[in-house]
C-alpha positions as CSV (number, residue, x, y, z in Angstrom):
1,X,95.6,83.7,93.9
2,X,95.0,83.4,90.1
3,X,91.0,84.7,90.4
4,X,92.2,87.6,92.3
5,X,94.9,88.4,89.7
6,X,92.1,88.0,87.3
7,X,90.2,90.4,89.7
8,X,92.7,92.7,89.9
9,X,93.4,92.7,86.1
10,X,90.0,93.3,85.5
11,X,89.6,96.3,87.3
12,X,92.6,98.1,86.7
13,X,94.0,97.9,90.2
14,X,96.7,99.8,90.6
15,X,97.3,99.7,95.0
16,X,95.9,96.6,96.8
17,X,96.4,96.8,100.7
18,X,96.8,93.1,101.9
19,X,96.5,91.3,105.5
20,X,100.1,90.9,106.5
21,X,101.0,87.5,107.8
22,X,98.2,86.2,106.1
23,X,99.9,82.6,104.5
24,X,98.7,84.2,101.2
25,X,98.4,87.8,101.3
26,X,101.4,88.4,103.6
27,X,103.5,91.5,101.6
28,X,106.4,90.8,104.4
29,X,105.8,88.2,106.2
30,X,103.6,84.7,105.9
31,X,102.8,81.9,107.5
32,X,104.0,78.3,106.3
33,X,105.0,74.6,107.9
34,X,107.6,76.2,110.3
35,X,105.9,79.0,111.3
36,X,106.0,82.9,110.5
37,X,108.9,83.7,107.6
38,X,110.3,86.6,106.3
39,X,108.8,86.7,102.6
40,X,105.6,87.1,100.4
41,X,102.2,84.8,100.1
42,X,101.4,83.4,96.4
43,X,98.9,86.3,96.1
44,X,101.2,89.1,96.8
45,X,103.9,88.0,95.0
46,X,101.6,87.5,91.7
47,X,100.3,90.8,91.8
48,X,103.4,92.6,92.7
49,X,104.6,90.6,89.5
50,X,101.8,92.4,87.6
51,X,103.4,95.7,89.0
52,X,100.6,96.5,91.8
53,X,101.7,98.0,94.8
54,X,101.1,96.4,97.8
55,X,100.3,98.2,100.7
56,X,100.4,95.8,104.0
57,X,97.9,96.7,106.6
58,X,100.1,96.6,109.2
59,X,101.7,99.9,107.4
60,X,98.3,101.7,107.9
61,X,98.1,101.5,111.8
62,X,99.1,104.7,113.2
63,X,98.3,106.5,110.1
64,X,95.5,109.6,110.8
């Protein structure tokens, strides 16, 4: 989570689009010890905290 915030900071990112569900990456929705939860990975939250806006993949299906 830190070297992608490092990424990120490094080039400027100003959207990321991240796998939802994804333990670390989840934007909505994770994985953890009991299962699917209702909140954000480690990676999402840190760059949300660095005021990038996350875009979850799941919000691009359907999309043209």
């Amino acid at each position: 989570a830190e070297e992608v915030l490092r990424i990120a900071r490094t080039l400027e990112v100003r959207k990321a689009i991240l796998k939802e569900r994804s333990p670390s990456c989840g934007v909505k929705w994770t994985y953890g010890r009991e299962g699917l939860l209702e909140g954000m990975g480690l990676t999402a939250a840190l760059l949300q905290r660095e005021g990038i806006i996350l875009v979850s993949d799941e919000e691009l299906k359907g999309l043209p």
